[in-house]
C-alpha positions as CSV (number, residue, x, y, z in Angstrom):
1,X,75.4,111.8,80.3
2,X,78.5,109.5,80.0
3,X,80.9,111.6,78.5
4,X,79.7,114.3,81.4
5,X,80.6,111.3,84.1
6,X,83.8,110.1,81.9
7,X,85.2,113.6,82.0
8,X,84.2,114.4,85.7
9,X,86.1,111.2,86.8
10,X,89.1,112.4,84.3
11,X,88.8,115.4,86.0
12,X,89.1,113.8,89.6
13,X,92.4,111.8,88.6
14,X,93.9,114.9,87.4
15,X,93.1,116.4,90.7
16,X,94.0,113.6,92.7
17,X,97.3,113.1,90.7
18,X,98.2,117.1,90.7
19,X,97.3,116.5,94.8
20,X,99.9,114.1,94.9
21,X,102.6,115.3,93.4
22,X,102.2,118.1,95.5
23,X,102.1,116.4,98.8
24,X,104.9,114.2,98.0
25,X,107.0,118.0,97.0
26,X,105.7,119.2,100.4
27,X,106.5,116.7,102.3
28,X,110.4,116.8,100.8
29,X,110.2,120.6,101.7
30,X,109.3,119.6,105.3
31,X,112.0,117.2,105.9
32,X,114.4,119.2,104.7
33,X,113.5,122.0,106.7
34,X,113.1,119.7,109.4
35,X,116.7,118.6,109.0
36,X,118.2,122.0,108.9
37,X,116.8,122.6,111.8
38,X,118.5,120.1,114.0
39,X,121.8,120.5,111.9
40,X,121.8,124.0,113.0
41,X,120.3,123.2,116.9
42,X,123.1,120.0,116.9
43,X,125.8,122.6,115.5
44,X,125.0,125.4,118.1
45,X,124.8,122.8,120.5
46,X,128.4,121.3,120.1
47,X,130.3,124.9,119.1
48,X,128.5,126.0,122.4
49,X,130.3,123.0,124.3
50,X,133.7,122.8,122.7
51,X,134.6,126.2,121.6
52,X,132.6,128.6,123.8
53,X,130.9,129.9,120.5
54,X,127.6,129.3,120.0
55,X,125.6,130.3,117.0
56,X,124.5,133.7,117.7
57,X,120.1,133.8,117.2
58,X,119.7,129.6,116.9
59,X,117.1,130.3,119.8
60,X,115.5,132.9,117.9
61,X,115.5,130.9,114.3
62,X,114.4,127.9,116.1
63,X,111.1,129.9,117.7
64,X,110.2,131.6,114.9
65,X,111.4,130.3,111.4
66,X,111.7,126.9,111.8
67,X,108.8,125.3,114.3
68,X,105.8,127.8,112.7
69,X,106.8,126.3,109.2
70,X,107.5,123.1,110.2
71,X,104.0,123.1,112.5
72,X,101.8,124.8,109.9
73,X,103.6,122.4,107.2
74,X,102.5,119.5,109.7
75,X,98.8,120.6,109.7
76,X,99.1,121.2,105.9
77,X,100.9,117.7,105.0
78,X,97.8,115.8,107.3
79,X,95.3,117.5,105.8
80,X,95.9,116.6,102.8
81,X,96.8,112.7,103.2
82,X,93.7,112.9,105.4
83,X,95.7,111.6,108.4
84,X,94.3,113.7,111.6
85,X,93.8,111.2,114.6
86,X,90.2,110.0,114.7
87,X,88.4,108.5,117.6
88,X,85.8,106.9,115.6
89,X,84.2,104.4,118.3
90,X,80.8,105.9,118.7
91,X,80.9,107.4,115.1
92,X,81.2,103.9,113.6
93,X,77.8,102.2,115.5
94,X,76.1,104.4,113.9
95,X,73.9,104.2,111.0
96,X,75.4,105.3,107.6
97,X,72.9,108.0,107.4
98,X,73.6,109.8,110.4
99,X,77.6,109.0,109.8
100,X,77.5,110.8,106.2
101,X,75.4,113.4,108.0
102,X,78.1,114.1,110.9
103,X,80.7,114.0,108.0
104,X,79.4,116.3,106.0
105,X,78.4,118.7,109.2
106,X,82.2,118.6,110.9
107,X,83.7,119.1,107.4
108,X,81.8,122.3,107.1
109,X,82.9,123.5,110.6
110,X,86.3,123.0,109.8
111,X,86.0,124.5,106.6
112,X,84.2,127.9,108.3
113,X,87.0,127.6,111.1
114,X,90.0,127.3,109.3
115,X,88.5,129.9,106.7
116,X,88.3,132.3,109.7
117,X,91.6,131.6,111.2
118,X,93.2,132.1,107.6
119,X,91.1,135.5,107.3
120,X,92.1,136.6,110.9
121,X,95.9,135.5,110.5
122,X,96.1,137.6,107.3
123,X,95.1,140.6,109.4
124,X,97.9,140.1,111.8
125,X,100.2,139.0,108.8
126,X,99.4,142.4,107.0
127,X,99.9,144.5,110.4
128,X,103.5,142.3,110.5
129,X,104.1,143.2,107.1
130,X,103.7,146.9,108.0
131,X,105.8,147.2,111.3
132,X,108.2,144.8,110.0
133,X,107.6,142.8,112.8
134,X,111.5,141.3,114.1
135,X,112.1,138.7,117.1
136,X,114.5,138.6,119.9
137,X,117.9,139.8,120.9
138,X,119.0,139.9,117.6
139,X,116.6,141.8,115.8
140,X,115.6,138.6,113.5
141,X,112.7,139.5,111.2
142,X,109.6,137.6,111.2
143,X,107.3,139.2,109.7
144,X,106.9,137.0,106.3
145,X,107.1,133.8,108.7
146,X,103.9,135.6,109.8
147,X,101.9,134.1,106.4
148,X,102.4,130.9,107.0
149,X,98.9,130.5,109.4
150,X,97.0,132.4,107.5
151,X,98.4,130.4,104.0
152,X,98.3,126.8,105.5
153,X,94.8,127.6,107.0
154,X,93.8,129.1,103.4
155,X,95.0,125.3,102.2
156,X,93.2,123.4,104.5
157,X,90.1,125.6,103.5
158,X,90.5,124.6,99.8
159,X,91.5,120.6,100.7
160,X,88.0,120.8,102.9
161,X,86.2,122.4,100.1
162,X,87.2,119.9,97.9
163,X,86.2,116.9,100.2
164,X,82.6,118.6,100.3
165,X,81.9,116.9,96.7
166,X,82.8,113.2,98.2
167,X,80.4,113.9,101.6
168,X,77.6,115.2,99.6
169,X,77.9,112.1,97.6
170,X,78.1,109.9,100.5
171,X,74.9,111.7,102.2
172,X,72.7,110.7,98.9
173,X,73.7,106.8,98.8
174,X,73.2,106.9,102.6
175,X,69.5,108.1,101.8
176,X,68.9,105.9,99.1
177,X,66.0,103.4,99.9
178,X,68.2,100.0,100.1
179,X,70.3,101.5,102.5
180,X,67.6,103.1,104.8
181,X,67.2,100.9,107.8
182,X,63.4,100.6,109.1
183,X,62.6,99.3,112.3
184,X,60.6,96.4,112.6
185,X,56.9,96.3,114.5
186,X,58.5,94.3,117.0
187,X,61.2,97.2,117.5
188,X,58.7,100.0,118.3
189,X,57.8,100.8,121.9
190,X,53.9,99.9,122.8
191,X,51.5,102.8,123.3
């Protein structure tokens, strides 16, 4: 039984390590795209002003290269550090039980959600593919800019299904008898 736990828990670290390494290479990616974006918004900006000769389709690239990827890399890159905003006020008066209980229930709404929006995405990815979907004046394709909703959705759906493990274990020490809170006599309503 503790060569099971010892190579589960090797198993995590592995996991948690190969997770990092690939958030930290994500979040480079993001950056950088982030960067070339306003080098190439600045630089249409200022050959617009100076020399009457802007970069032809930077509206174009900017509305549907750059922000998707840099959007969908957002959503991805927060997922995985576990950074969304949380309003936790109510959640956090109540008792552990019913916490590990709403965790593990909004965990698997997500996961159906963003399991749906990947599915429904790859749909309209697929019909892109197939028209060869382009943007704007110039004709830009877009099509394979297309995947990245239906791939970063597919992401979160794995990150959630890997959190499931970590809820479900929270829900059974939450039920466990030391940490089950019963009222006292005094705490009941009268008849």
């Amino acid at each position: 039984m503790e060569a099971q736990s010892r190579m589960v828990g090797e198993m995590r670290e592995t996991f948690e390590r190969i997770a990092s390494v690939l958030a930290r290479t994500a979040s480079a990616a993001w950056v950088l795209l982030l960067l070339v974006m306003m080098f190439h918004v600045v630089m249409n900006g200022l050959l617009r002003k100076f020399l009457n000769a802007p970069i032809e389709g930077t509206n174009e690239w900017t509305q549907y290269w750059y922000m998707p990827l840099i959007a969908f890399g957002g959503f991805v890159l927060t997922e995985m550090r576990n950074e969304h905003i949380e309003a936790r006020f109510v959640f956090d008066k109540m008792p552990v039980a019913i916490q590990a209980e709403l965790q593990l229930l909004s965990r698997i709404i997500v996961i159906i959600l963003c399991g749906a929006f990947s599915w429904f995405g790859f749909l309209e990815a697929a019909d892109a593919f197939q028209t060869k979907l382009t943007g704007g004046v110039i004709g830009l394709p877009i099509w394979p800019v297309t995947f990245a909703g239906p791939i970063a959705f597919a992401l979160m759906t794995v990150i959630g299904l890997s959190r499931i493990s970590g809820d479900l274990r929270r829900l059974m020490a939450s039920r466990k008898p030391e940490n089950v809170v019963v009222p006292s006599d005094d705490a009941l309503p009268e008849d």
